[in-house]
C-alpha positions in Angstrom: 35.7 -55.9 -2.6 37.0 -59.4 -3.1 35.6 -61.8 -5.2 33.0 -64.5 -3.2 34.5 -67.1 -4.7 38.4 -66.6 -3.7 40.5 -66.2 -0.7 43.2 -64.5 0.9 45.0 -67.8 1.1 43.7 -68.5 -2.3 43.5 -65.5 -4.5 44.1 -67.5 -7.3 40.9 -67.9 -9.8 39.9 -69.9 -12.4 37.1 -69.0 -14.7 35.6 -72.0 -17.4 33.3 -71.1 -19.9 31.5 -73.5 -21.4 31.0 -72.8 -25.2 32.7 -70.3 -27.5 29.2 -69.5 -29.5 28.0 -65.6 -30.0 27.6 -65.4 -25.9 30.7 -67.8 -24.9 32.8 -65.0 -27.3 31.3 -62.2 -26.2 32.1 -63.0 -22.4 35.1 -63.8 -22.9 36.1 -60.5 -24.8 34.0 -58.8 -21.8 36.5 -60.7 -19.4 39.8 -60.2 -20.7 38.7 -56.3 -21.6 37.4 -56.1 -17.9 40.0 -53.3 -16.0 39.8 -56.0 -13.2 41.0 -59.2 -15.1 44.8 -59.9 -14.6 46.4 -63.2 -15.7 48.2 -63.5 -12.9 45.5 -64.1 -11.1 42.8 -65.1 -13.2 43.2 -68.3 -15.6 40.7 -68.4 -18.7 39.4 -71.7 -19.8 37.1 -72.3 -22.8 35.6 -75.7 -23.3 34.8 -76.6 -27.1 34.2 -80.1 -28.4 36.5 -82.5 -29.1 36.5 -81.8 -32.6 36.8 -78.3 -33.2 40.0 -78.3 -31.1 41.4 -81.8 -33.6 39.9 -80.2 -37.1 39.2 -76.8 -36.8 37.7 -74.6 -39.6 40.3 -72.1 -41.0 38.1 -69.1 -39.3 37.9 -71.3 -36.1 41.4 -72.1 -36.4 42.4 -67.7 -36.2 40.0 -67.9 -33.6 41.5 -70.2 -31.2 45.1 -68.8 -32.4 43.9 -65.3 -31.2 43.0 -66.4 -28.1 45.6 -68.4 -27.2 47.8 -65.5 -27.6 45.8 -63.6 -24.7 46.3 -66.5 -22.2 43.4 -68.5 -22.8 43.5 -71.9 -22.8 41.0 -74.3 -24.5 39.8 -77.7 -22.9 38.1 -80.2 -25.0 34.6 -81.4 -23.6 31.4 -82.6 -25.1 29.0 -82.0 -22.3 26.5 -83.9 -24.1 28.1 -87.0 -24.6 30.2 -86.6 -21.3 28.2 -88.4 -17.9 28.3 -86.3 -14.5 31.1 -87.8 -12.6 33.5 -87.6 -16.1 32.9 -83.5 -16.2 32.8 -83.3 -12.4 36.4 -84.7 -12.7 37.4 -82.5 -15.9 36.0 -79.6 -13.8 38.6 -80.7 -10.5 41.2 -81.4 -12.5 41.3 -78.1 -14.6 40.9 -76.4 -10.4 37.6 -74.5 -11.7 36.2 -71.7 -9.5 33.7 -70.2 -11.6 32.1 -72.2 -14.4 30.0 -70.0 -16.6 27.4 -72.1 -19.0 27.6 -70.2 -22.1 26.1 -73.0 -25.0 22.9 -74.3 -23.5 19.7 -73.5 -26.1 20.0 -76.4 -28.7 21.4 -79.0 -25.9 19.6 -82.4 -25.6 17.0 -82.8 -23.0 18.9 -83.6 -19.6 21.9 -82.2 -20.4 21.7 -78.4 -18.0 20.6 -80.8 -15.4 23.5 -83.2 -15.7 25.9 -80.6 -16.0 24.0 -78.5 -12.8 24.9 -81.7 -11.1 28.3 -82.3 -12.0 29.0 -78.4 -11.4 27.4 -79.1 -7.9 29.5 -82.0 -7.1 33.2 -80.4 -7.6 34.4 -79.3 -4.4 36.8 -76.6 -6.7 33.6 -74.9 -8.1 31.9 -72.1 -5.7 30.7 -69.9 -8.2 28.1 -71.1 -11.0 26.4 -69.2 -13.5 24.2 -71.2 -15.8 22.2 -71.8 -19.0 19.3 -69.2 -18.0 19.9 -66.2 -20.2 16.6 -64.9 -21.3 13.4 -65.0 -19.8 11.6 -65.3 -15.9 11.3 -69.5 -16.2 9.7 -68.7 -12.9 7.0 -66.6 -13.6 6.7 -68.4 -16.8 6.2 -72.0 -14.7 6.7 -75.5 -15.6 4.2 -76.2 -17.9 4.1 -73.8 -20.2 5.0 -74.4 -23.9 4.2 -78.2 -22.8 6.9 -78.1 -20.0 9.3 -76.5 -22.8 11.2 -74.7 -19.9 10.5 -77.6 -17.1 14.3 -78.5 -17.2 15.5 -74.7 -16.3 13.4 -75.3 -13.2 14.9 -78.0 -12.1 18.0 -76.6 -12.9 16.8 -73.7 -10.2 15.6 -76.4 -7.9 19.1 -78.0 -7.9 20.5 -74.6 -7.1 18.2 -73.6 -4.2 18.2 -76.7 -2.3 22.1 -76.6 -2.2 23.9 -73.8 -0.3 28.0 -74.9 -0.6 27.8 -73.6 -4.0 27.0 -69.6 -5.2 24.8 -69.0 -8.5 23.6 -66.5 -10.5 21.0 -66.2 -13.0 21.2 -63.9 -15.8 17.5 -62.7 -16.7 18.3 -60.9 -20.3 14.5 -60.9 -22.0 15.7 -62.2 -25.7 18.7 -61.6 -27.7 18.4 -58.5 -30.2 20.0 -60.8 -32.7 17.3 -63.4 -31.6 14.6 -61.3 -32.0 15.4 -60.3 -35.6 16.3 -63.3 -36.9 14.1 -64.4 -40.0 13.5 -68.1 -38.5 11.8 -66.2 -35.7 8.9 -64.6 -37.2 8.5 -61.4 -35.5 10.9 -59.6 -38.5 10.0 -61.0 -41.7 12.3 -59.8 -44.9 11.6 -60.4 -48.8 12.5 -64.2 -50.2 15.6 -62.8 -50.9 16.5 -62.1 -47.6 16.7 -58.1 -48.4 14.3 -55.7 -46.8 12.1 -56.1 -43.9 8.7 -56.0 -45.0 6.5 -57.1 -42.4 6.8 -57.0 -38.8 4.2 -59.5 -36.4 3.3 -59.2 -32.5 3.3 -62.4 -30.4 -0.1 -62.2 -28.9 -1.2 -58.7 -28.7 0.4 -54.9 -29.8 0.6 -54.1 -26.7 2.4 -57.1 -25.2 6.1 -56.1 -23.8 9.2 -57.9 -25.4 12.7 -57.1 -23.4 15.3 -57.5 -25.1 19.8 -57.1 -25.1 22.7 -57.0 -26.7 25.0 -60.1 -26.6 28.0 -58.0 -26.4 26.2 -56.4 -23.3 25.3 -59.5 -21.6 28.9 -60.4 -21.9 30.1 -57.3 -20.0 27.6 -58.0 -17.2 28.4 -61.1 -16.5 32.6 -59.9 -16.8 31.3 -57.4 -14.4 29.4 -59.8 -12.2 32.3 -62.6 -12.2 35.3 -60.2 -11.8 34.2 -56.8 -11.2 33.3 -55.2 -7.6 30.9 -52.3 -6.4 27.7 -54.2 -6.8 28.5 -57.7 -6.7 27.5 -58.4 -3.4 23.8 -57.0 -3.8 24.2 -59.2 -7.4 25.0 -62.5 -5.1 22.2 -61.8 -2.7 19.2 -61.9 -4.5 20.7 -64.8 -7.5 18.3 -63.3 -10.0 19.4 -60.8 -11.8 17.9 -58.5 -14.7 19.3 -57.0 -16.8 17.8 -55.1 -20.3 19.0 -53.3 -23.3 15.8 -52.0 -24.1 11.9 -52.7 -22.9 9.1 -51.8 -25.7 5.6 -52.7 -27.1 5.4 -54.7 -29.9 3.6 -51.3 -31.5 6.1 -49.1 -30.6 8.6 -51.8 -32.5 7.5 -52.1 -35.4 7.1 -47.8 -35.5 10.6 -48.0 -34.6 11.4 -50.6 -37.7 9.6 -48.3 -39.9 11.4 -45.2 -38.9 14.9 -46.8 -39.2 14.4 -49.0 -42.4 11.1 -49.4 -43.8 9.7 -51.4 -47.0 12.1 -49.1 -49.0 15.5 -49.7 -46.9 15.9 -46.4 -46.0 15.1 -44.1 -43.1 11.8 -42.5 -43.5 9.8 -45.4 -45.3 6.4 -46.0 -43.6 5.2 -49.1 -45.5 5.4 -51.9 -42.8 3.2 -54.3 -43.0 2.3 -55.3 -39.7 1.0 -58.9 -38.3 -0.6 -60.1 -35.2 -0.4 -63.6 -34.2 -2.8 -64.4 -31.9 -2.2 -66.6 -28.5 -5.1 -68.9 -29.9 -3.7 -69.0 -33.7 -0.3 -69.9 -31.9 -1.6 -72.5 -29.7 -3.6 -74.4 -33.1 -0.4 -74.4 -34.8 1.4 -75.9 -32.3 -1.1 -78.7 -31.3 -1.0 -79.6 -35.1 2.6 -80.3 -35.2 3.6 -81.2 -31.5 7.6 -81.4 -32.4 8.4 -78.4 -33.7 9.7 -76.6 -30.3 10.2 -73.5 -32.6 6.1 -73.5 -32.5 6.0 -73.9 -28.5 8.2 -70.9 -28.0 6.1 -68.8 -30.0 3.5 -69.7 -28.1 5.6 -69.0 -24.7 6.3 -65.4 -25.7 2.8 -65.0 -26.9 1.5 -64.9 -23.3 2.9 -61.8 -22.0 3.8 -63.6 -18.5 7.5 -63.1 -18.0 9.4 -62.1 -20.5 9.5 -58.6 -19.9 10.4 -55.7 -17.0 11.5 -52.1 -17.3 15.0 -50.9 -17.8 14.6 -48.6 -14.7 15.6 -51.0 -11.7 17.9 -53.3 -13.6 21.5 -54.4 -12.7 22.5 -52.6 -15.6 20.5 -49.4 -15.0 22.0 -49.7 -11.0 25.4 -50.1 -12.1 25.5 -47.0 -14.4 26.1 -49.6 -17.7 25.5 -48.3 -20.9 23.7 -50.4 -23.1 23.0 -50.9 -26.6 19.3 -49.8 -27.8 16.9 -51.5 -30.3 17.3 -48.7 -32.8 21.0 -48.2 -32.8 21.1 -51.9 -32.9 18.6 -52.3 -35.9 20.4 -49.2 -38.2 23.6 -51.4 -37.3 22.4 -54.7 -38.4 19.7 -54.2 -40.7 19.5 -50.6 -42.2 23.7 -51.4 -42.1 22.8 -55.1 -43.7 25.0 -57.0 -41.9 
């Protein structure tokens, strides 16, 4: 079927992704892998600020250079600094159909909204995907975590009272790399940064964490933006979830044990294992009312929308093959990368 956001007169489309971090990369590699991109009728755009594009790293440098060489083309835009009508007019001029928000966690407060706005306000744009990988910000509501998520809810209130422009939400859980990363809490390894000793529940062992791949989430959306065969049942119903893998916090950390263990190795049973209480959460967070790191802990403490079976998903619908938690943990920390 034909895309929703093209037409016979106009088949042409333009797809701008905003960020070239681990998900801006990874949907862009889904897109120009996708059996359905063609450049003659699909123009890539990648926004990146100002200046990575004037003084790039050497490794950003072969990054853009590789790019570049399949097509895409790189516009310069800090969406932070930028005001609405400045990237409502980048986003006319460049002709952008789709606009997929690919950078939004460490954004200042304000800024998804903004950018919802300006998005809204080019008459090019009928396809919008934005900042909402990860968890149900509905189900989770406005004030928890102090109103940590109250800006994605406006960014859906934007959405829903509009009808000119299509949107889609991307419901992931967390990211595997997210959910392993030491800062977290959830995996701890030694000082050195070697083996994983310990492994903690956010508010109760039997509390359900959701979460996928990056380089899955990329193909979905490829597959959303470009692809056909499901797309119209995607469209319909905005939300849509998607999941590498659904588990227990208990049947995680059995699954850490089997795969690496105090030891390294397969077949160490050692783990130390951690439960951090809602309440214990909550104490730590109301003694240092800044740290949003604390907040979010809390947040995914509560067991209220942050998780829902594979069985159902978009991904489990569509026949997609995605990446579990244990071939992902032998590949990035039994493998040590």
């Amino acid at each position: 079927m034909p895309s929703p956001h093209t037409t016979a007169s106009n088949p042409q489309q333009h797809i701008l992704i905003l960020g070239l971090g681990e998900l801006g990369t990874s949907i862009l590699d889904a897109l120009l892998s996708h059996p359905s991109h063609s450049p003659t009728t699909t123009t890539l755009t990648v926004t990146i600020r100002p200046s990575t594009i004037s003084s790039p790293s050497s490794t950003k440098a072969a990054q853009l250079a590789h790019y570049t060489s399949q097509n895409v083309n790189f516009q310069p835009l800090d969406i932070e600094a930028a005001s609405t009508s400045s990237i409502t007019a980048t986003l006319v001029a460049l002709a952008a159909t789709t606009v997929i928000h690919a950078g939004g966690m460490t954004l200042a407060p304000g800024t998804q909204l903004k950018l919802t706005r300006a998005v809204l306000a080019a008459p090019t744009v009928s396809l919008y995907l934005p900042w909402q990988y990860g968890v149900d910000y509905d189900v989770i509501g406005r004030e928890a975590g102090g109103g940590l998520f109250a800006e994605q809810l406006d960014v859906r209130d934007a959405l829903r009272v509009q009808s000119r422009v299509q949107w889609l939400i991307v419901s992931c859980g967390v990211f595997m790399s997210f959910l392993l990363e030491q800062f977290w809490g959830v995996v701890v390894r030694d000082s050195d940064g070697g083996r994983v000793s310990k492994v903690r529940a956010l508010g109760g062992w039997e509390h359900v964490v959701t979460a996928t791949e990056v380089g899955d989430i990329g193909r979905v959306v490829a597959e959303l933006v470009v692809g056909d065969g499901g797309e119209a049942e995607a469209l319909e119903s905005r939300c849509v979830y998607i999941a590498g893998e659904s588990m227990t916090y208990s049947e995680f950390v059995d699954l850490v044990e089997r795969c690496v263990g105090v030891g390294g190795g397969e077949g160490n049973t050692l783990m130390d294992r951690e439960l951090w209480t809602t309440e214990e959460l909550k104490s730590k967070s109301s003694e240092n009312k800044s740290d949003k790191l604390l907040k979010y802990r809390v947040v995914f403490s509560e067991d209220r929308g942050l998780a829902w079976p594979v069985k159902g998903t978009y991904n489990e619908r569509k026949g997609m093959k995605m990446m579990g938690l244990e071939e992902y943990i032998k590949q990035k920390v039994a493998g040590g990368t």
